[in-house]
Residue, then its C-alpha position, 0 to 999 in steps of 0.5 A: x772288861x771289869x775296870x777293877x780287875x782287868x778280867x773279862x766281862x761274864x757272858x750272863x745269858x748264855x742263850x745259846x744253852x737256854x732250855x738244854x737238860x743238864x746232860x746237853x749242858x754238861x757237853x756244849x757250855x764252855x765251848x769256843x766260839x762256833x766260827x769257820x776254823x776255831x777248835x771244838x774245845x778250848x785249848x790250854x792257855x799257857x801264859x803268865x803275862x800279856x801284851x798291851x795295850x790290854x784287851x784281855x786279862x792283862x796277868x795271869x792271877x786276874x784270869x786266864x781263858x781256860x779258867x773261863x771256860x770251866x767257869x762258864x760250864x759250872x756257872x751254868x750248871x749251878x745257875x750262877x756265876x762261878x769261879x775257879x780256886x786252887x782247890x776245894x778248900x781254897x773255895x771253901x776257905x774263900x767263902x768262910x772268910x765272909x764270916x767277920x772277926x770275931x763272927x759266928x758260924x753255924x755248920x754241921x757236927x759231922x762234915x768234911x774234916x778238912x773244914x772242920x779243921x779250918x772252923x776249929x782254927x777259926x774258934x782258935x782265933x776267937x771265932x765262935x763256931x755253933x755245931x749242929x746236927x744238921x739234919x734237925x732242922x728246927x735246932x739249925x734254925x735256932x742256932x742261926x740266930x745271931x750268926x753271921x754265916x750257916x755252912x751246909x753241906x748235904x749230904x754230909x761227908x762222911x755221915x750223909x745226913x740231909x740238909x732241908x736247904x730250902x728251909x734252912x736257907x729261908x731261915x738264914x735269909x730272914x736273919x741277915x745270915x749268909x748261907x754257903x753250901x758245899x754241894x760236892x756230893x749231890x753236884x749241880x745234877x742232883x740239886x741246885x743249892x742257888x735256886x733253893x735260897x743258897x747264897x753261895x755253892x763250892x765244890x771240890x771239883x778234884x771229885x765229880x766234876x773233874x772226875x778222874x783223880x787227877x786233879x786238884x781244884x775247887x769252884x765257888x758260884x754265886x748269883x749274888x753281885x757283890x759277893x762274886x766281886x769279894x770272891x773274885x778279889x780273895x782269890x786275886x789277893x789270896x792267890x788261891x789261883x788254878x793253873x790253867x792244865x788242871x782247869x783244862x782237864x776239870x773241863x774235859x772231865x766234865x763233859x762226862x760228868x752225865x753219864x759217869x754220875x749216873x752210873x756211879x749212882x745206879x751202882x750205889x743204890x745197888x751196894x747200899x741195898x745189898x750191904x743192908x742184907x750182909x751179916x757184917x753191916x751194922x748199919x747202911x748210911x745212904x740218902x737214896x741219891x747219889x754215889x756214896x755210901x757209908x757202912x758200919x762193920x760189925x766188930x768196931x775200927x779193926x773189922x772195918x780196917x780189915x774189910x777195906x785192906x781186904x778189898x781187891x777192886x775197890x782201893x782202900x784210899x782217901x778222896x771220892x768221885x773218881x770213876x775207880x771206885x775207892x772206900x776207906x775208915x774215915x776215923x783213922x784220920x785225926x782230924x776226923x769228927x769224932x762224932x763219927x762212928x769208928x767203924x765207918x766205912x766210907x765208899x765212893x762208887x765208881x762205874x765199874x760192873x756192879x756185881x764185881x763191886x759186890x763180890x770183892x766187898x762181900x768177900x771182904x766183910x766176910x774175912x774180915x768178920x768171920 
């Protein structure tokens, strides 16, 4: 029992999952205890408060045993310790807040606008905020200099630029800067953002993890004590805290992540190869991994307007990493970069046969700029 906040002790070695790929993992962590009776799965655990005396968490913002369940999973996956937020941008927001007053942060020009919002309430506040092009690696290195935190994210959300995170990761180190990755698009099956130099990963986990559009939640994992102890505490504090259902149903939609991203990869490789040949397509932006992909459409914002309202199986709607496929023109959001071009379609790929995905975009782009 953590004397600080009453929360269980993590189970650092896991030797049980030791040497399991990725697809074994993403099925066996989290799971009860393997004892004559006890559930296949962990249950939802529906309490704000406990007896004493304490052998557990003692209230319900300290931590709750679905929460721990999750925590375990994607602590595993990352190779770190992970905790469960509210949602991705209360992860995210948990893990900007190192950056002290009146502090500096690197991030790049094009990311999720959410957190492009939160770094210009930070500039408002008298923050300086450095954006880079992220994916010139000798301009993020110089600009690290005399910064106290780097925000990556790789791919870029919607641009899908690539981040060399070993590189930029090291730079950091070397200068004292703290380094916080948002590793949504890629997931723990693609890279491991700790193991390359990162000192700390988010997740949107309402997207892949989860993977269902159901859910509203956010994960931040770290290897690094003293920053699992201040995350910890910011969201004990904050109470940027997850209900244990949705964390109960992140967990069960994790057990298909394996099998639900590889599909969804495939399929967009597919996409971003066709929609390179389509007359309509000025430019195809994909990184080769991956499920999402970002088209420019011939004829500016009221081309690609037309083409995703004119979309029968893809749904023209925000979010990503759901098994519905969904795509959307990022630039009618104001809080949109405005780096980003306006006839940028974003398009997560879902697991749906990928011939019927083609036919209905295709024909979209075709009415919509024939």
């Amino acid at each position: 029992m953590s004397p600080v906040t009453g929360t269980p002790e993590r189970d650092h070695a896991a030797d049980h999952l030791a040497g399991l790929a990725p697809a074994s993992l993403v099925v066996a962590a989290g799971r009860p205890p393997r004892i004559p009776g006890a559930p296949v799965n962990t249950p939802v655990e529906l309490s704000a408060t406990y007896a004493a005396p304490l052998t557990g968490t003692g209230y319900g913002r300290n931590g709750n045993a679905t929460w721990t369940a999750l925590e375990e999973a994607v602590g595993v996956l990352e190779h770190g310790d992970a905790l469960v937020f509210a949602s991705g941008m209360a992860a995210v927001a948990a893990a900007m807040a190192f950056v002290p007053a009146g502090g500096t942060v690197v991030a790049p020009r094009n990311a999720y606008n959410i957190t492009t919002a939160l770094l210009a309430d930070y500039a408002a506040e008298g923050h300086t905020v450095r954006h880079v092009e992220i994916a010139d690696t000798p301009a993020v290195v110089a600009a690290i200099d005399g910064a106290d935190l780097i925000w990556l994210e790789s791919p870029t959300n919607p641009t899908l630029e690539v981040a060399d995170l070993p590189a930029l990761a090291a730079a950091a180190r070397e200068r004292g800067v703290l380094s916080v990755c948002d590793n949504t698009f890629a997931t723990p099956l693609l890279q491991q953002p700790l193991d390359l130099g990162v000192d700390v990963v988010v997740h949107s986990a309402t997207k892949y993890l989860s993977g269902h559009s159901d859910v509203l939640l956010g994960v931040a994992v770290t290897q690094r004590e003293d920053l699992y102890t201040a995350l910890q505490r910011r969201r004990l504090v904050h109470g940027g805290i997850a209900g244990p259902m949705e964390a109960w149903l992140a967990l069960r939609g994790l057990r298909t992540l394996h099998v639900r991203f590889e599909r969804q990869c495939a399929n967009a490789v597919e996409i971003a190869r066709r929609a390179a040949d389509h007359p309509a397509v000025d430019r195809v932006r994909y990184p080769g991994f991956g499920a999402m992909v970002s088209i420019e459409v011939r004829g500016g914002a009221a081309a690609a307007d037309a083409a995703a309202a004119g979309c029968r199986l893809w749904l023209d709607a925000t979010s990503l990493g759901g098994v519905e496929s969904l795509i959307e023109r990022r630039r009618k959001y104001a809080a949109e970069s405005p780096t980003v071009p306006e006839s940028l379609l974003r398009m997560s790929v879902g697991i749906e046969d990928v011939d019927d995905l083609w036919r209905d975009l295709s024909q979209a782009l075709d009415a919509a700029t024939g």
